[in-house]
C-alpha positions in Angstrom: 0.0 0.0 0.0 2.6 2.5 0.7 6.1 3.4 -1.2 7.8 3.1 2.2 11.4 3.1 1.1 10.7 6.5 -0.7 8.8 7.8 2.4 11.7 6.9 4.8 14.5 7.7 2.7 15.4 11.1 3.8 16.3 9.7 6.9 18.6 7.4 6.0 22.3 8.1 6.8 21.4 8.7 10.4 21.0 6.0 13.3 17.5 6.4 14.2 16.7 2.4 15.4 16.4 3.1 18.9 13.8 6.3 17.9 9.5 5.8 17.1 9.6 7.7 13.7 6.9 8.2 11.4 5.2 10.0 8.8 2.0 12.0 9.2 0.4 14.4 8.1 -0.6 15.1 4.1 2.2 12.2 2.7 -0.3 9.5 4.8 -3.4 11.0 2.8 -1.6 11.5 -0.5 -0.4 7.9 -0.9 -3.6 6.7 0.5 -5.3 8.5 -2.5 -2.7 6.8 -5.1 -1.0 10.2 -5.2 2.6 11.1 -5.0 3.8 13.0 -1.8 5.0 16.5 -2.6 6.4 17.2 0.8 6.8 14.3 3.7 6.7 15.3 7.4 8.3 13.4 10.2 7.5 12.6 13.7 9.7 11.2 16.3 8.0 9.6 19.4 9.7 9.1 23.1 12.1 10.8 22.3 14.2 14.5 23.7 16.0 17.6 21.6 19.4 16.4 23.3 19.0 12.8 21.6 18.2 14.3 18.1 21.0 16.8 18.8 23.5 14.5 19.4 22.9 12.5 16.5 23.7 15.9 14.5 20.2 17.2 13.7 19.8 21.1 13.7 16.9 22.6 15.8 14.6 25.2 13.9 14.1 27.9 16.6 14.3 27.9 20.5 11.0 27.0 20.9 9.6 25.1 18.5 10.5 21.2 18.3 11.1 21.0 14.6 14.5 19.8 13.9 16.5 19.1 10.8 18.0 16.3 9.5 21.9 16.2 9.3 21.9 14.9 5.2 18.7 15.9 4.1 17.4 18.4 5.7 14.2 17.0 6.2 12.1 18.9 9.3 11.5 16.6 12.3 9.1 17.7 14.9 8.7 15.8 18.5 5.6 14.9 19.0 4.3 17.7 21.1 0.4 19.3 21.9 -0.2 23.0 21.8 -2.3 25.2 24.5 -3.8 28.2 23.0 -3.4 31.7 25.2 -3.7 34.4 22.5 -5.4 34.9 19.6 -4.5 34.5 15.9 -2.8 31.9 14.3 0.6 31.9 16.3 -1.1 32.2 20.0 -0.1 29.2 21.1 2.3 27.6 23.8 3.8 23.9 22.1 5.1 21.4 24.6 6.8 18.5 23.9 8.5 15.9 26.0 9.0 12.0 25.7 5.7 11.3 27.6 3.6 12.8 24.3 2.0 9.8 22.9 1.6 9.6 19.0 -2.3 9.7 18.9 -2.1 13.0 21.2 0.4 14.5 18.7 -2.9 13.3 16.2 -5.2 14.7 17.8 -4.4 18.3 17.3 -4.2 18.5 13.9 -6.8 20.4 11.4 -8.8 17.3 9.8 -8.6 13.9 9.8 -7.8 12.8 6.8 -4.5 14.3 7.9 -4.2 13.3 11.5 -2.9 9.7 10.5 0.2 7.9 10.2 2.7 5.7 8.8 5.1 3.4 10.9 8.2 2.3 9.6 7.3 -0.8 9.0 3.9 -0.3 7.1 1.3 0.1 10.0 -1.1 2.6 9.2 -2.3 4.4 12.7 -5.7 6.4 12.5 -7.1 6.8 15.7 -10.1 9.6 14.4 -11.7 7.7 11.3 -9.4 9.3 8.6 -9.0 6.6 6.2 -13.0 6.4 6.3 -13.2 10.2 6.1 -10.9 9.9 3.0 -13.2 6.8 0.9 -15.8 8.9 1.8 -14.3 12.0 0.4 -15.2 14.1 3.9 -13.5 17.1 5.3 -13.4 16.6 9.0 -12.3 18.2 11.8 -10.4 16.1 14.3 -11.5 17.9 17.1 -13.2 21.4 19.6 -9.8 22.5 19.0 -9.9 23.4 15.8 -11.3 26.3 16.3 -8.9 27.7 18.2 -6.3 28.4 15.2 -8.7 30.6 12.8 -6.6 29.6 9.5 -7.8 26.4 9.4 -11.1 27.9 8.0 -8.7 28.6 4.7 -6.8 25.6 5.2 -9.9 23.6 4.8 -10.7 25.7 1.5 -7.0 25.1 0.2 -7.4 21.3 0.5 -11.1 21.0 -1.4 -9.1 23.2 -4.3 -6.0 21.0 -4.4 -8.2 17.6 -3.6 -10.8 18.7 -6.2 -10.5 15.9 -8.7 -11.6 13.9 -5.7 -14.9 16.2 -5.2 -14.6 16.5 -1.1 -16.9 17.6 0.5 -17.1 19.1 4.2 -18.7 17.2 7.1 -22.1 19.2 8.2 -20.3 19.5 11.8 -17.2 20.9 10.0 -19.1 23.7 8.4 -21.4 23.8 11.6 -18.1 25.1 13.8 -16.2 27.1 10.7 -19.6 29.3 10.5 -18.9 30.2 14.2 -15.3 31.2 13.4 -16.2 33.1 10.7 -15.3 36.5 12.9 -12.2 35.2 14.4 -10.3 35.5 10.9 -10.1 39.4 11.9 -7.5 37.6 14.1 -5.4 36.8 11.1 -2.5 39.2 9.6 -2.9 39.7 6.0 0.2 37.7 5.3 -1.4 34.4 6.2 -4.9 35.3 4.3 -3.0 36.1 0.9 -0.8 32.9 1.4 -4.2 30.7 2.1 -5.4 32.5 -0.8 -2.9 32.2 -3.3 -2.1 28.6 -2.5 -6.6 27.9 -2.9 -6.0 30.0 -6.0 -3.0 28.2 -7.7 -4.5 24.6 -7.0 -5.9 22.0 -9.2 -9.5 23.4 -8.7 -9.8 26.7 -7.2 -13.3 26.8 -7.5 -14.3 24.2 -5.8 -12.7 25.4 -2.3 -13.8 29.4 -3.1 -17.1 28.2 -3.7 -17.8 27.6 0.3 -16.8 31.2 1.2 -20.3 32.1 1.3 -21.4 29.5 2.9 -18.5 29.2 5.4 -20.2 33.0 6.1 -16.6 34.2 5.2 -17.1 36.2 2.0 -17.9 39.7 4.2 -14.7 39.1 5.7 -12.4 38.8 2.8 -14.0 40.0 -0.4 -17.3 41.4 -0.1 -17.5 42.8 -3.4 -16.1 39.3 -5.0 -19.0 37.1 -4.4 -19.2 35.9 -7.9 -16.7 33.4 -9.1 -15.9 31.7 -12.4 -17.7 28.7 -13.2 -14.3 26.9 -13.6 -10.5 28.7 -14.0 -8.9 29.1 -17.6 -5.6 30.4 -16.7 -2.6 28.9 -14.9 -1.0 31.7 -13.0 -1.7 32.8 -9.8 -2.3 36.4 -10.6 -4.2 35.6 -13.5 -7.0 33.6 -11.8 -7.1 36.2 -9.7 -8.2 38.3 -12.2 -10.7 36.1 -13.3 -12.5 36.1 -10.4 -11.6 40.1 -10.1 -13.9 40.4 -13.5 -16.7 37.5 -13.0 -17.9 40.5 -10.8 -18.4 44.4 -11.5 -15.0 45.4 -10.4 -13.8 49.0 -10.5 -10.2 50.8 -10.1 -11.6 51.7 -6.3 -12.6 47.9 -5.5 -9.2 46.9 -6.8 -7.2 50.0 -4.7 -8.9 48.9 -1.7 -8.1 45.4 -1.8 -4.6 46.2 -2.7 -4.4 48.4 0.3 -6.2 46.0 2.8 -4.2 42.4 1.5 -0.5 44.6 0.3 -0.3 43.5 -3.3 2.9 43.7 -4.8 2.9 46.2 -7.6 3.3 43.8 -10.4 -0.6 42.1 -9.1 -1.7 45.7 -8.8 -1.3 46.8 -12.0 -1.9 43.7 -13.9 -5.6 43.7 -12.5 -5.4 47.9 -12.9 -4.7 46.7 -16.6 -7.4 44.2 -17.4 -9.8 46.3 -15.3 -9.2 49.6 -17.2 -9.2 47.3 -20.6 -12.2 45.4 -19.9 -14.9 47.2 -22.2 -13.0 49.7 -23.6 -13.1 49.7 -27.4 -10.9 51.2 -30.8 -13.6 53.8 -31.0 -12.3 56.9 -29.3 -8.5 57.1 -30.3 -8.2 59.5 -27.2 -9.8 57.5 -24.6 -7.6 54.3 -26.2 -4.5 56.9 -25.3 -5.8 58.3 -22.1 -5.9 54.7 -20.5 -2.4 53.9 -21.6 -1.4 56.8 -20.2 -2.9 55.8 -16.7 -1.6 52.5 -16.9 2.0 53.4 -17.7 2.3 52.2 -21.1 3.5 55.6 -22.4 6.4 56.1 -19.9 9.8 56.1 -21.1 10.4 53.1 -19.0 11.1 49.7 -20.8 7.6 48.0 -20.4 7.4 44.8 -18.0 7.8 41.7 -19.6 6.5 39.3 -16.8 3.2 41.9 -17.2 2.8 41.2 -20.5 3.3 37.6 -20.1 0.5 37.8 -17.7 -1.7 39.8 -19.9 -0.9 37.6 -22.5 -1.7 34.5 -20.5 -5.4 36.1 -19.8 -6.1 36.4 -23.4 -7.3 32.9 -23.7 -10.0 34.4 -21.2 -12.2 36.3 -24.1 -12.6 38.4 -20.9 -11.4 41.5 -22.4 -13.3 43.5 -25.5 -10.0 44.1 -27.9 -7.7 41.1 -27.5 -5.0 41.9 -25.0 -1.9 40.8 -28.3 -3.7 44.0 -29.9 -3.8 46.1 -27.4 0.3 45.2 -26.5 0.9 45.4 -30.2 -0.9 49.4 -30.5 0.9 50.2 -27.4 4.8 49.4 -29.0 3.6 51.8 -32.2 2.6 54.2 -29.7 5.5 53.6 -27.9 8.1 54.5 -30.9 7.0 57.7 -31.5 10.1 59.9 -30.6 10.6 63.5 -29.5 13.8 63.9 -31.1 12.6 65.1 -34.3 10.3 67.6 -31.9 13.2 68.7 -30.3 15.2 69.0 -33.6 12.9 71.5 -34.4 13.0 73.5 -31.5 9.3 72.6 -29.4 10.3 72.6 -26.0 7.9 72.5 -23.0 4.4 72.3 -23.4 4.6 72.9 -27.4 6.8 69.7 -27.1 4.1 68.0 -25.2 1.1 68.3 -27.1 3.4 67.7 -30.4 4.3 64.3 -28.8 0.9 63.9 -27.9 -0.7 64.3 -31.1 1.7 62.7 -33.0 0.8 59.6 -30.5 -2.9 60.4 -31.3 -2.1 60.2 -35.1 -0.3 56.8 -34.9 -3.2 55.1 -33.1 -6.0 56.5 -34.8 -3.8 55.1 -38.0 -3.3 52.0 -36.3 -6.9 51.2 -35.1 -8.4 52.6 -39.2 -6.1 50.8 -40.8 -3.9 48.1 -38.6 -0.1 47.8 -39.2 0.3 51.3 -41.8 1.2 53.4 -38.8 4.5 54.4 -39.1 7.3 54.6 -36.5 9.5 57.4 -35.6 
């Protein structure tokens, strides 16, 4: 059933006999499901920092029992239980000492389908039901506790997005105790919420994890003026699916600033969905309102334009989302973009006569380029 050499080999090179090791968390669930662990996460059971020390492991932190294997580099945590005094998703004291059985170490995970285990020599330990959770294709919580750590709310979102070709579903008691920690996400920095979201975002099917916000009663909290999503997701990148859902509502330059502000997008994710929101209806009709809004977007600056930007805005093309394809619109921008004020200058304009001589001669090249595409000269 499970691919143990592979799932014990980054510990090899080390004398661990005399140590309870094993593996837990999402590589239990991913081979179960015939999937391929993308990350494996250790346990060691009975056992003290000096030991692991000693046998040349590296501890992460001063207080946290996560420690590193000597080859590998591999994170191996004691088994340890946590006692929440604060809130957010840090407030929490971890203890750890040889006494902490494996099924307490369990037992405060998020969901059950990730609160099992692998021995090292095949046993599979699942004292909370996972492996029926996971045939059934349920989203459980393990226990009360979990709703101490507000995050799982997103957690649980993440994992219906990257389980989606499974279709899981949540338990009624799961959704039952997320709606009464819908208000505790204020609790959250806006670090964690981005990362949750972005990780929900970039998975197999985002849809099917965003598509319990409003149920979850969540949607108020983190986009109110989102509610819509797409029916399924067409592009690959992060940023771009973002923008999908951005524009399967009626967004606006505000809606977009404000959400910038509250969740600190990085400039590059700013502008992108300043880009496809400005572009959205606008037509080749008016030359000057085609040349106004690549003027507020930046196109016209003499600044080398982005080229991860227009990879992204080339990637949402496949959308049909936008009125004029997006290769057009790059394509008007570069003609625009050549016209030079040297020849201006040559003749003496200076100042605001420069200005509006650039200016109209930008005017002239579009209004060229949109009558009759690819005559347009360049300077």
């Amino acid at each position: 059933m499970f691919d143990l050499p592979r799932l014990f080999a980054p510990l090899a090179g080390t004398n661990l006999k005399t140590i309870e090791m094993y593996v837990v968390g999402g590589a239990v669930r991913d081979s179960l499901l015939g999937l391929a662990p993308k990350d494996i996460d250790y346990v060691a059971v009975g056992t003290t920092p000096d030991t692991l020390i000693d046998l040349g492991f590296q501890q992460v932190g001063q207080d946290f029992p996560v420690f590193l294997h000597p080859k590998s580099h591999v994170e191996v945590a004691l088994a340890r239980t946590e006692r929440k005094t604060q809130q957010g998703h840090t407030g929490f004291v971890v203890h750890a000492d040889p006494s902490v059985t494996l099924e307490t170490d369990l037992l405060r995970r998020d969901f059950t389908i990730n609160a099992m285990a692998i021995s090292r020599t095949g046993e599979l330990i699942d004292p909370f039901g996972g492996q029926q959770d996971l045939n059934s294709r349920l989203l459980r919580h393990v226990s009360t506790a979990f709703s101490e750590d507000p995050l799982r709310i997103l957690r649980g979102i993440r994992f219906l997005a990257q389980l989606g070709r499974f279709d899981f579903q949540l338990a009624d008691e799961t959704v039952h105790l997320m709606q009464s920690m819908a208000d505790s996400l204020n609790e959250l920095s806006v670090e964690r919420v981005i990362v949750e979201l972005d990780k929900t975002l970039a998975s197999e099917r985002p849809e099917h994890g965003l598509s319990q916000l409003d149920r979850l009663k969540v949607t108020d909290m983190l986009a109110p003026e989102l509610p819509t999503l797409p029916k399924s997701f067409v592009c690959m990148s992060t940023d771009a699916r973002l923008a999908e859902w951005v524009l399967s509502n009626e967004p606006t330059i505000d809606c977009v600033s404000r959400y910038a502000a509250t969740f600190r997008f990085t400039n590059q994710r700013s502008q992108f969905l300043s880009a496809v929101i400005r572009l959205k209806d606008l037509t080749l009709v008016d030359p000057e309102a085609c040349l106004q809004a690549m003027s507020q977007l930046g196109w016209l600056r003499g600044n080398a334009p982005n080229p991860v930007l227009d990879a992204l805005l080339l990637e949402f093309d496949q959308t049909q989302l936008i009125t004029v394809p997006l290769t057009r619109w790059l394509f008007i921008r570069d003609r625009v973009r050549a016209v030079s004020a040297t020849p201006f200058v040559n003749a003496g304009l200076s100042g605001k006569a420069l200005g509006e001589a650039i200016y109209a001669e930008r005017l002239r090249v579009l209004s060229t380029e949109i009558s009759a595409p690819g005559t347009a000269p360049g300077l």
